[in-house]
PDB file of N, CA, C and O in Angstrom:
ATOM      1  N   UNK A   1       0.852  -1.174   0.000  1.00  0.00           N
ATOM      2  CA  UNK A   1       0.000   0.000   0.000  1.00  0.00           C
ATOM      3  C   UNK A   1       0.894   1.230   0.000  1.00  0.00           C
ATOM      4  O   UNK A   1       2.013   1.293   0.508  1.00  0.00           O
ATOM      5  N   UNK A   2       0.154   2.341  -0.730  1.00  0.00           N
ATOM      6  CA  UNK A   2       1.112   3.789  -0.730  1.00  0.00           C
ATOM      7  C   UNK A   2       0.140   4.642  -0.513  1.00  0.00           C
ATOM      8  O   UNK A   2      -1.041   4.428  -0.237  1.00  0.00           O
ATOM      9  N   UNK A   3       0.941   6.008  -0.713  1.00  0.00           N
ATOM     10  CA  UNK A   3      -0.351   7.280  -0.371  1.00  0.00           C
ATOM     11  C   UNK A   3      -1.485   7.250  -1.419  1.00  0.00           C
ATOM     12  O   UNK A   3      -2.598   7.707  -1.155  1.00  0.00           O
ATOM     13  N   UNK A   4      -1.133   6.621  -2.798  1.00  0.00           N
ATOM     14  CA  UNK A   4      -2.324   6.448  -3.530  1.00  0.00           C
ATOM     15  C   UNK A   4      -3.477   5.124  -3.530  1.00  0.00           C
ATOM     16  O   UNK A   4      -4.465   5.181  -4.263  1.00  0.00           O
ATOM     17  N   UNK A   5      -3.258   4.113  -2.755  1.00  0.00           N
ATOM     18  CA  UNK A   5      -3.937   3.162  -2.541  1.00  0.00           C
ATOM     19  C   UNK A   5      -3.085   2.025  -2.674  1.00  0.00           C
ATOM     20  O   UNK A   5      -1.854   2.032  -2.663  1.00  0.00           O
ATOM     21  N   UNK A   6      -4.202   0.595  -2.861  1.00  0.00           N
ATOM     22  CA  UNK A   6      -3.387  -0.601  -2.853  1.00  0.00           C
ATOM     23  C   UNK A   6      -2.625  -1.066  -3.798  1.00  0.00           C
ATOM     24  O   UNK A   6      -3.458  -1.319  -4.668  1.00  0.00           O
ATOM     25  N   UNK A   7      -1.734  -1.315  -4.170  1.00  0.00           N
ATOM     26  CA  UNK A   7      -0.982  -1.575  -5.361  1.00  0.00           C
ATOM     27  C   UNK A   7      -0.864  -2.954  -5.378  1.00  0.00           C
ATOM     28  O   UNK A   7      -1.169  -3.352  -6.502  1.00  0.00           O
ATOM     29  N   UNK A   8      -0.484  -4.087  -4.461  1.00  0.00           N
ATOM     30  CA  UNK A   8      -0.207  -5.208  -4.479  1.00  0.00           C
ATOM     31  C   UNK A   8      -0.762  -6.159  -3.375  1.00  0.00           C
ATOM     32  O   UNK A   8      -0.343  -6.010  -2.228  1.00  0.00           O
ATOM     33  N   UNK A   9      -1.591  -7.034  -3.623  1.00  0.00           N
ATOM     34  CA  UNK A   9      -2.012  -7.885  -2.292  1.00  0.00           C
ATOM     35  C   UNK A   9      -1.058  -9.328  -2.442  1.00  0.00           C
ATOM     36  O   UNK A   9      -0.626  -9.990  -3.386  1.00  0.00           O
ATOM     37  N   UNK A  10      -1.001  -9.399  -1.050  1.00  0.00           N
ATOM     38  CA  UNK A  10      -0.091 -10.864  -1.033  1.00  0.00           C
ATOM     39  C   UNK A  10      -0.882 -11.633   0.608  1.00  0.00           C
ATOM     40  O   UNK A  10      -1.093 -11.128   1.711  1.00  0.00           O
ATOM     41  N   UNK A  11      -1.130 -13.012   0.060  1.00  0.00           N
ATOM     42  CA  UNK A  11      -1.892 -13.375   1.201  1.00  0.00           C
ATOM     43  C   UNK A  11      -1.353 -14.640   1.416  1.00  0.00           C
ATOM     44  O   UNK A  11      -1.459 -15.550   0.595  1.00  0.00           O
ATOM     45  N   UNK A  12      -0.625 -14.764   2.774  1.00  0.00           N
ATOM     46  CA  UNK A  12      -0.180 -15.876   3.169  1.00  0.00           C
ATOM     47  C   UNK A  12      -0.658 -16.990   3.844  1.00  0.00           C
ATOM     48  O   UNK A  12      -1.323 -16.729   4.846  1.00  0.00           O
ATOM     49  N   UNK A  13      -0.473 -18.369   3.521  1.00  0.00           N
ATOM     50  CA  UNK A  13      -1.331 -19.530   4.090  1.00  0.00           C
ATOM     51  C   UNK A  13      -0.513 -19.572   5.392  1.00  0.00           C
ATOM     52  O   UNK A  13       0.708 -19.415   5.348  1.00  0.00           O
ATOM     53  N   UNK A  14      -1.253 -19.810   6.714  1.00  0.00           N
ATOM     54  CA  UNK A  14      -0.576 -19.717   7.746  1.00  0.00           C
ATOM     55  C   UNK A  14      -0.750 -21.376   8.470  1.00  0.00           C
ATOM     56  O   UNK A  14       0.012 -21.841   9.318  1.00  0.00           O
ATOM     57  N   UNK A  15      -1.635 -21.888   8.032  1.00  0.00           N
ATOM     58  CA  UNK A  15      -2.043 -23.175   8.317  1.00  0.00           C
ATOM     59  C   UNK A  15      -0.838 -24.368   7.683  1.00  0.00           C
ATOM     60  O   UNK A  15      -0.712 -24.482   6.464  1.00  0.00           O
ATOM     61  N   UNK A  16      -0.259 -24.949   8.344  1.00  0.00           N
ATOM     62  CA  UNK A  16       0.552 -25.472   7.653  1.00  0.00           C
ATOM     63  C   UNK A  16       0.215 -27.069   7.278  1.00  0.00           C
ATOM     64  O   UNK A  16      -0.223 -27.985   7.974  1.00  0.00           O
ATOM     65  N   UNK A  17       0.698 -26.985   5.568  1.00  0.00           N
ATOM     66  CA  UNK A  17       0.153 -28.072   4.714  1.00  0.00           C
ATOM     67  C   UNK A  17      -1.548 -28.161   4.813  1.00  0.00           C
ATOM     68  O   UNK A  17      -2.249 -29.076   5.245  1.00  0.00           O
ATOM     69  N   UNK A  18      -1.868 -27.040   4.326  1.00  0.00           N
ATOM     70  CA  UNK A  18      -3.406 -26.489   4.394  1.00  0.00           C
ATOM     71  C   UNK A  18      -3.909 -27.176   3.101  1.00  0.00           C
ATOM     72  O   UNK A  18      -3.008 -27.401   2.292  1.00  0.00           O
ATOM     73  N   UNK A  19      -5.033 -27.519   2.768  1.00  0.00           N
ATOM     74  CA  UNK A  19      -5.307 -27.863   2.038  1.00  0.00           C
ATOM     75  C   UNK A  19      -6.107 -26.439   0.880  1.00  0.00           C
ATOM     76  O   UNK A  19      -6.388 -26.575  -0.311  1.00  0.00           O
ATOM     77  N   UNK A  20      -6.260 -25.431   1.563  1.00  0.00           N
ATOM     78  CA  UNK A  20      -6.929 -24.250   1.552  1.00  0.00           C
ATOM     79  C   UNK A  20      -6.840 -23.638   0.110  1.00  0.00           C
ATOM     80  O   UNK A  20      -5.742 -23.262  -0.301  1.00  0.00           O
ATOM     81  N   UNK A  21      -7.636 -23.560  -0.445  1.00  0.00           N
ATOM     82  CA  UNK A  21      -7.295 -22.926  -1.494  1.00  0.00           C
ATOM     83  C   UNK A  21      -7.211 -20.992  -1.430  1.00  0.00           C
ATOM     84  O   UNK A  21      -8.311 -20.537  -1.117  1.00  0.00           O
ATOM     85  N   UNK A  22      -6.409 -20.177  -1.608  1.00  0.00           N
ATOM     86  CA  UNK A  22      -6.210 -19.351  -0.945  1.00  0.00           C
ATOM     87  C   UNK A  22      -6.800 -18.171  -1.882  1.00  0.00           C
ATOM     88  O   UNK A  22      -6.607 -17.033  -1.456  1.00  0.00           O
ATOM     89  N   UNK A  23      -7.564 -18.314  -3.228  1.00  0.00           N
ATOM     90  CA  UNK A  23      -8.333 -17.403  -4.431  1.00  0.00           C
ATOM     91  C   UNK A  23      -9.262 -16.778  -4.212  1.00  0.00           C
ATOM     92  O   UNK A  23      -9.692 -15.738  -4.712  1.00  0.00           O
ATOM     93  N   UNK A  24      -9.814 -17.795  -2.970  1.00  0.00           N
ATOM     94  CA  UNK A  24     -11.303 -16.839  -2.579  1.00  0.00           C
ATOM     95  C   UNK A  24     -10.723 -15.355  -1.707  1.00  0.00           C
ATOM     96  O   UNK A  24     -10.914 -14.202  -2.093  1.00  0.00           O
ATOM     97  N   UNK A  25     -10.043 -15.739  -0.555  1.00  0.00           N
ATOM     98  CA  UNK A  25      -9.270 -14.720   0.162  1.00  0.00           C
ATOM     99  C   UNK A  25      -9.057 -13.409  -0.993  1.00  0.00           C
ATOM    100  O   UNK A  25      -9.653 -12.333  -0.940  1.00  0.00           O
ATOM    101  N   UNK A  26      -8.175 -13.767  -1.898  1.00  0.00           N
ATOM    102  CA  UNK A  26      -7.720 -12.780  -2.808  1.00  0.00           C
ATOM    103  C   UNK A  26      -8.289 -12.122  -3.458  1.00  0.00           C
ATOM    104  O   UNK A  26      -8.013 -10.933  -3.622  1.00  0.00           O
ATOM    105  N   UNK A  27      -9.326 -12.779  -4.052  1.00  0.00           N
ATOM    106  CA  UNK A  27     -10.522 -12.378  -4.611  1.00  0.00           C
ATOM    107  C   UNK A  27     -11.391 -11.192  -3.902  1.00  0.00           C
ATOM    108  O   UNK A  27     -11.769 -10.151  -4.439  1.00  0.00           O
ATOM    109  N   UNK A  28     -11.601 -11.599  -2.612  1.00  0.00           N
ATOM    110  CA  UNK A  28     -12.517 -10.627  -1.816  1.00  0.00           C
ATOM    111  C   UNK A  28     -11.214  -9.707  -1.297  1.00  0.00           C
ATOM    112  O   UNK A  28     -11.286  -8.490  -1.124  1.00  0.00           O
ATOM    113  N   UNK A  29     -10.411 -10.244  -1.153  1.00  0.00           N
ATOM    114  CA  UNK A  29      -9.525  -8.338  -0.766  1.00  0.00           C
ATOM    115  C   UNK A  29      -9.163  -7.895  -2.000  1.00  0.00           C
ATOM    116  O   UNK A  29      -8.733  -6.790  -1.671  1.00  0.00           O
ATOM    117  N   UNK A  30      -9.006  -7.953  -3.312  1.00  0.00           N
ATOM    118  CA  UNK A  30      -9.206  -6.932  -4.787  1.00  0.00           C
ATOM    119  C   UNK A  30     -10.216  -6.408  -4.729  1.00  0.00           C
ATOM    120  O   UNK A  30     -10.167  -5.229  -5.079  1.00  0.00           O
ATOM    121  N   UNK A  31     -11.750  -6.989  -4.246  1.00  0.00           N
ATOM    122  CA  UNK A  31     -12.720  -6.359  -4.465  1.00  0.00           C
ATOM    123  C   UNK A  31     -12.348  -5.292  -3.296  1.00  0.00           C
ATOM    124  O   UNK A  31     -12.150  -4.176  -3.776  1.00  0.00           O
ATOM    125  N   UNK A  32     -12.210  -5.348  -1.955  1.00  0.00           N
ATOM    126  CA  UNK A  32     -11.788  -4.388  -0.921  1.00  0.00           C
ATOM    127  C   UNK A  32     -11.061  -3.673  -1.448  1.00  0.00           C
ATOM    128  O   UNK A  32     -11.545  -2.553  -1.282  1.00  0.00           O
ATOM    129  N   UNK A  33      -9.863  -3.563  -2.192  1.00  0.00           N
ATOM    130  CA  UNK A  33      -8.649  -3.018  -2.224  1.00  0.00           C
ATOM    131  C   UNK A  33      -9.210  -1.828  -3.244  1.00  0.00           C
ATOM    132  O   UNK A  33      -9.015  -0.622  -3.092  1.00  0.00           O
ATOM    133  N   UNK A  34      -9.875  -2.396  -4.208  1.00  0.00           N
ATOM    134  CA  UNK A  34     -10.303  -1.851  -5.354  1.00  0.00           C
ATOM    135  C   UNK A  34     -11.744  -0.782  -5.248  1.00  0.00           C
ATOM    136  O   UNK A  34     -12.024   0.088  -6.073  1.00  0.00           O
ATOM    137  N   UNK A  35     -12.332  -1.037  -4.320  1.00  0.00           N
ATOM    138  CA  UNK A  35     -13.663   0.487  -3.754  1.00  0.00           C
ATOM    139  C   UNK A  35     -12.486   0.809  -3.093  1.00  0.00           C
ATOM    140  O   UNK A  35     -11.947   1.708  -3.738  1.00  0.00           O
ATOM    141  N   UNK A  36     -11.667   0.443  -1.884  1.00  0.00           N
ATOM    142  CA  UNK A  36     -11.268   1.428  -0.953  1.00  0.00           C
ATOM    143  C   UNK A  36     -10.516   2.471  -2.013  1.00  0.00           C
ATOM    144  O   UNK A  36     -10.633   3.674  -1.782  1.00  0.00           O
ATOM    145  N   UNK A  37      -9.603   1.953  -3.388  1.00  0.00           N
ATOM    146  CA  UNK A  37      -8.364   2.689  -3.511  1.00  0.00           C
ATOM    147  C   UNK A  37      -9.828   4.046  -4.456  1.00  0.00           C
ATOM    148  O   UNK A  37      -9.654   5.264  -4.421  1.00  0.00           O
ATOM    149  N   UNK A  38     -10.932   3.463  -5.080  1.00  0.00           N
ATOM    150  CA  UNK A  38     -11.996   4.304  -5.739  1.00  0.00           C
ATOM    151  C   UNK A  38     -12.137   5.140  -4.409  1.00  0.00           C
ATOM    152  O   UNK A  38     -11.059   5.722  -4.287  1.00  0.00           O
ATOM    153  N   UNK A  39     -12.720   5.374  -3.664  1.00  0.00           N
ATOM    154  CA  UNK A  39     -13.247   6.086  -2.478  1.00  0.00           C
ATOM    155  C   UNK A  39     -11.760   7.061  -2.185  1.00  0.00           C
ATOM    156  O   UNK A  39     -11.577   8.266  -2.361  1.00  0.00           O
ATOM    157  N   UNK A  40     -11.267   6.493  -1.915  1.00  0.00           N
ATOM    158  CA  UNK A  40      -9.917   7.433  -1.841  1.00  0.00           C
ATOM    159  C   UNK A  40      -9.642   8.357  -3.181  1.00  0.00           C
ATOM    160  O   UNK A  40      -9.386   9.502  -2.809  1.00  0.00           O
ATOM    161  N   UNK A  41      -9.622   8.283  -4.050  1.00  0.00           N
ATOM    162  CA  UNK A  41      -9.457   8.508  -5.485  1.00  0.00           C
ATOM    163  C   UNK A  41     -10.219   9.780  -5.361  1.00  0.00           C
ATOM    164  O   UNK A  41      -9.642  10.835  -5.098  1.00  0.00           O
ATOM    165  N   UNK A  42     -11.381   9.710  -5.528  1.00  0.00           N
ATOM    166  CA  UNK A  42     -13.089  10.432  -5.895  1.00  0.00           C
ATOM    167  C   UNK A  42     -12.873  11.317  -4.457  1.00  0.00           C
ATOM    168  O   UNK A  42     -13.130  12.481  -4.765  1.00  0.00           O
ATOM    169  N   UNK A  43     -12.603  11.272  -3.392  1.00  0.00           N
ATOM    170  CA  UNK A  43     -12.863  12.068  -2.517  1.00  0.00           C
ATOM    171  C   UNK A  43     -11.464  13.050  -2.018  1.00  0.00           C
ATOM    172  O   UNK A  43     -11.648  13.879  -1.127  1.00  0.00           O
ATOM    173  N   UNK A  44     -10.147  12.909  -2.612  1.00  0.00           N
ATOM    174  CA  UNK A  44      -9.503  13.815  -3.021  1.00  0.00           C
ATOM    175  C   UNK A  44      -9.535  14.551  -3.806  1.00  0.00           C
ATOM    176  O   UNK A  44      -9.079  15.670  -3.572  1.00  0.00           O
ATOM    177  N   UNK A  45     -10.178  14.195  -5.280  1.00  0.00           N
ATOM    178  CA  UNK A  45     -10.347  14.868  -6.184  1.00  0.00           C
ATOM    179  C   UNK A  45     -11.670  14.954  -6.755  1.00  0.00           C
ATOM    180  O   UNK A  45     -11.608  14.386  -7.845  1.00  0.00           O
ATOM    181  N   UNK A  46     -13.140  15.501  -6.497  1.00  0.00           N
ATOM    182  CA  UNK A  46     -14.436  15.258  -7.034  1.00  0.00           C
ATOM    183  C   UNK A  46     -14.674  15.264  -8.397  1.00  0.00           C
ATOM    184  O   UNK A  46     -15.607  14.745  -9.009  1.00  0.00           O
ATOM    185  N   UNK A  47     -13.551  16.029  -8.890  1.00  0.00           N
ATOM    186  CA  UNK A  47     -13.826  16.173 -10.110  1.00  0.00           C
ATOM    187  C   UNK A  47     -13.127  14.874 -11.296  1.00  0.00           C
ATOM    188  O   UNK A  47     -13.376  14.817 -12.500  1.00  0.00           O
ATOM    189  N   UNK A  48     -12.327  14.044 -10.594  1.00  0.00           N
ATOM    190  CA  UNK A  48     -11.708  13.108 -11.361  1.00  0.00           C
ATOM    191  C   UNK A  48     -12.732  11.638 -10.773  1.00  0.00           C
ATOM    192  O   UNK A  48     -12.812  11.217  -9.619  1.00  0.00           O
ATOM    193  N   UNK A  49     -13.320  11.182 -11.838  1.00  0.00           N
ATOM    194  CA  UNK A  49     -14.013  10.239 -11.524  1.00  0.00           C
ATOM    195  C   UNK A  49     -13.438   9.015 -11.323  1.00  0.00           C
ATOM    196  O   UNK A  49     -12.311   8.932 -11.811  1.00  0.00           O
ATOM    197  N   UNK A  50     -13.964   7.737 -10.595  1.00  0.00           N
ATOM    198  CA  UNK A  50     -13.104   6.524 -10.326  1.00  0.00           C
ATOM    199  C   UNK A  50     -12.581   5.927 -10.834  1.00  0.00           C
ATOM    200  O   UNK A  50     -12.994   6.136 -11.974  1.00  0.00           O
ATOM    201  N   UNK A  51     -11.701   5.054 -10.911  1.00  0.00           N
ATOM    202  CA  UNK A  51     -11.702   4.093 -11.849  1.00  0.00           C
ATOM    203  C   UNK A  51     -12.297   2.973 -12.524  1.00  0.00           C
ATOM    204  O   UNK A  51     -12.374   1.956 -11.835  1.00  0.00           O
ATOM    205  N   UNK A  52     -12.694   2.909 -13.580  1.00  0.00           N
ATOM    206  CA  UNK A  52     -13.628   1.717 -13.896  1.00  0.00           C
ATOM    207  C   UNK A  52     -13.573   0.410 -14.329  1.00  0.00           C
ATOM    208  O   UNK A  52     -14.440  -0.303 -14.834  1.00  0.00           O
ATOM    209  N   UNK A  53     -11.875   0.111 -13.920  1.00  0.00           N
ATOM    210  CA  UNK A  53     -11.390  -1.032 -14.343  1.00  0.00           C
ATOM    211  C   UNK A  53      -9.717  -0.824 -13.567  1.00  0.00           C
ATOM    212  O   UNK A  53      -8.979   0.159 -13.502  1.00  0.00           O
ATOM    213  N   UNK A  54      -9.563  -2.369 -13.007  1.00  0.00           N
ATOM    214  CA  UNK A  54      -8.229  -2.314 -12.710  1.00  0.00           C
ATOM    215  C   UNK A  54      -7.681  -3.730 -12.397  1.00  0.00           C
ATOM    216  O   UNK A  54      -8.444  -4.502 -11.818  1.00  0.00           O
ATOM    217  N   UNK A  55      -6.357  -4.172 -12.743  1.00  0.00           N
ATOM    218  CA  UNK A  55      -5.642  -5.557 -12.306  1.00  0.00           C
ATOM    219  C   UNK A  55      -4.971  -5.495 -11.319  1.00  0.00           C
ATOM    220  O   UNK A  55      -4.011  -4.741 -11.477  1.00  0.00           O
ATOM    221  N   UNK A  56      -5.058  -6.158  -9.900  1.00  0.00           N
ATOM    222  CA  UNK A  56      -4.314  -6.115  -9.423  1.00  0.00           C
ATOM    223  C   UNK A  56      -3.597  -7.640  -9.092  1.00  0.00           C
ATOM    224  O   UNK A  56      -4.012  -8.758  -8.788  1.00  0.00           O
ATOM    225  N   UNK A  57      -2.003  -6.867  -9.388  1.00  0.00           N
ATOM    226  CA  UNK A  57      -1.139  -7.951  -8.885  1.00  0.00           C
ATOM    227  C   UNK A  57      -0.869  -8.520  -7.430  1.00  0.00           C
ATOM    228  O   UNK A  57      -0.599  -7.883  -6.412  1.00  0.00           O
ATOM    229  N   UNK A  58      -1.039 -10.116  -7.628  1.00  0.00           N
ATOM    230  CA  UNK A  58      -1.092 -10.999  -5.908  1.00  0.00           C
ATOM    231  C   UNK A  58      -0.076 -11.872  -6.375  1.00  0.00           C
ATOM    232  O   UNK A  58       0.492 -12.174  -7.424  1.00  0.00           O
ATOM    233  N   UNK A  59      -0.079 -12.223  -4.863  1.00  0.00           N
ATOM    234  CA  UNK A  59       1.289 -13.148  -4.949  1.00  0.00           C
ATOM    235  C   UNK A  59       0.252 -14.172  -3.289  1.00  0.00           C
ATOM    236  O   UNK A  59      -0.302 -13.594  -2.354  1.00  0.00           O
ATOM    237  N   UNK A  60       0.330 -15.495  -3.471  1.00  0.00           N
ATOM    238  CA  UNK A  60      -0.316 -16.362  -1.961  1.00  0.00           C
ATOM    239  C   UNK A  60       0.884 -16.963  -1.629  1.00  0.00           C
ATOM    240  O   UNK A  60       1.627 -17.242  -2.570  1.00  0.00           O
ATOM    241  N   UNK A  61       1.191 -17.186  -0.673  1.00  0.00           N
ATOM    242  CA  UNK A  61       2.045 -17.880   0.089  1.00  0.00           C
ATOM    243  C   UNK A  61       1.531 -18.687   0.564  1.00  0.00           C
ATOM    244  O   UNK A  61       0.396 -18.480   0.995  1.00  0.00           O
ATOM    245  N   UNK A  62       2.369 -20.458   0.750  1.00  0.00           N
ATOM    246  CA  UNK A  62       1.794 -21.423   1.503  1.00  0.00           C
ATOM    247  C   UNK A  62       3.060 -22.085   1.522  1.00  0.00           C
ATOM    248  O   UNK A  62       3.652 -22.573   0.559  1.00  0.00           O
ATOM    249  N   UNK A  63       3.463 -22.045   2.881  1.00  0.00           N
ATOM    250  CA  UNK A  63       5.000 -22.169   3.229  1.00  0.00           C
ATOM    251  C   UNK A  63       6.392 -21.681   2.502  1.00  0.00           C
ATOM    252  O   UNK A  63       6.974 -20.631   2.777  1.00  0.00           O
ATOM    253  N   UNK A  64       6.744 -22.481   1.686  1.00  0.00           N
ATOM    254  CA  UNK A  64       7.714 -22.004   0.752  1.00  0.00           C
ATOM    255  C   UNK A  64       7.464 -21.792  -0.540  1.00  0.00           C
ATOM    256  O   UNK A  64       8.246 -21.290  -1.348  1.00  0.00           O
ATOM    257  N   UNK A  65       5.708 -22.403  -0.865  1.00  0.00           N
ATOM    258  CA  UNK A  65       5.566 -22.439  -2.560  1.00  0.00           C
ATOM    259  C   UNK A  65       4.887 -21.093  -2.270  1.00  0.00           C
ATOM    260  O   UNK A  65       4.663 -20.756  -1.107  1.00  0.00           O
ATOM    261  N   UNK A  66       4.502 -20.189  -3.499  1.00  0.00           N
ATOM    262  CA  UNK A  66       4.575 -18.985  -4.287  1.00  0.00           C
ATOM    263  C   UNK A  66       3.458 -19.256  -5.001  1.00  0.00           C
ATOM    264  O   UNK A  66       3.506 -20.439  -5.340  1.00  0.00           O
ATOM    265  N   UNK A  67       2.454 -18.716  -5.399  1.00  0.00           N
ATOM    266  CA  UNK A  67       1.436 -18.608  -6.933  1.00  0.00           C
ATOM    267  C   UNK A  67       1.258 -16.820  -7.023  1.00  0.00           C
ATOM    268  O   UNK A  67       1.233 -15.927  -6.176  1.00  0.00           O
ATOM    269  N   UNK A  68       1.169 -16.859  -8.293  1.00  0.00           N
ATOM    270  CA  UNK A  68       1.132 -15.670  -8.465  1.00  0.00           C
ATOM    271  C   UNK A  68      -0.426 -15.176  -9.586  1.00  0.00           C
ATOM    272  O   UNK A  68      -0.846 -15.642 -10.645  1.00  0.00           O
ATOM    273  N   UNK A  69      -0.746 -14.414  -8.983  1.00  0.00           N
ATOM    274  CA  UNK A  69      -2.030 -14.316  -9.636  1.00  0.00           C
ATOM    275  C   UNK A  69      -2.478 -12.683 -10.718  1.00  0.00           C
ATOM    276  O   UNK A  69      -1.516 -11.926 -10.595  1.00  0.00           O
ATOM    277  N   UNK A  70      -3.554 -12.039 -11.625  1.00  0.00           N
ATOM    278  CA  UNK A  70      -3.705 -11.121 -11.956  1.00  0.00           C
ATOM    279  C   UNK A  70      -5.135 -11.215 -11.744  1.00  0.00           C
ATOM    280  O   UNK A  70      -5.802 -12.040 -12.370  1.00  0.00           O
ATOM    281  N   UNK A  71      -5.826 -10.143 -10.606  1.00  0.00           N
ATOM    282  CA  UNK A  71      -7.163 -10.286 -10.405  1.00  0.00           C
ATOM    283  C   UNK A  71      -7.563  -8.905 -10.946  1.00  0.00           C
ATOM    284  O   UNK A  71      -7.111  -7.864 -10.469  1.00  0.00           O
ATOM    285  N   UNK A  72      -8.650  -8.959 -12.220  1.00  0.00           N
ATOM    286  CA  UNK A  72      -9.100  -7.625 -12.371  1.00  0.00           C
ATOM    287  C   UNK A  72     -10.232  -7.598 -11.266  1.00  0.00           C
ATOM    288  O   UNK A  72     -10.714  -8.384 -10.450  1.00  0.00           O
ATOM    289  N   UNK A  73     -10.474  -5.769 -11.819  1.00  0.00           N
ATOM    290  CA  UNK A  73     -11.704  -5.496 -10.466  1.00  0.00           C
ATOM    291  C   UNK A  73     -11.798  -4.381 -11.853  1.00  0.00           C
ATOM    292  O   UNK A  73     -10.923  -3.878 -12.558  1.00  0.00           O
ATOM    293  N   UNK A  74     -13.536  -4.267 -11.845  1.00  0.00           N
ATOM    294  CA  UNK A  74     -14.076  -3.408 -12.403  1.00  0.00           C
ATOM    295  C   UNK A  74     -15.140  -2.359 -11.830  1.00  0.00           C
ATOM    296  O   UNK A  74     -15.108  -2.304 -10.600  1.00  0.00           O
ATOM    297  N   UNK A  75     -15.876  -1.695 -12.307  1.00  0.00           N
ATOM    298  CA  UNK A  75     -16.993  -0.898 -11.185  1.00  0.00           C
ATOM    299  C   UNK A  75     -17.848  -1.445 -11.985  1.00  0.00           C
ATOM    300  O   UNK A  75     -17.602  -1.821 -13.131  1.00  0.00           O
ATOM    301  N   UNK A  76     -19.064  -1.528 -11.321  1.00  0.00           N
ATOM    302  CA  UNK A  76     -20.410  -1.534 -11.861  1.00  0.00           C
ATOM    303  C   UNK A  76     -20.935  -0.381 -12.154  1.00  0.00           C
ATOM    304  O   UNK A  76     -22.075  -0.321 -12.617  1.00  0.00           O
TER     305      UNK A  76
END
């Protein structure tokens, strides 16, 4: 995260040898990441409208293995 919003989510499996699939997690914090960084956006500037589309780059952790993901988020 920076002064302009979320740039990168990374979500680590803490359960060890989880069977967990960790997409849903990621999934619902892009959708979070993606109104919060809009709301932030729109209410510094009223006159610059939100964004209406965006990818954000993830990375899940589950011990030592790595997946790396590209989740868009759009507005309705």
């Amino acid at each position: 995260m920076n002064v302009g919003g979320v740039l990168l989510l990374v979500e680590e499996n803490k359960v060890y040898r989880s069977t967990l699939n960790p997409e849903p997690q990621l999934i619902g914090e892009a959708i979070a990441a993606f109104q919060y960084n809009n709301q932030k956006r729109e209410s510094r500037n009223p006159q610059k409208p939100g964004l209406t589309r965006y990818v954000f780059p993830c990375g899940a952790m589950a011990g030592s293995h790595t997946r790396f993901y590209k989740i868009p988020g759009h507005k309705h």
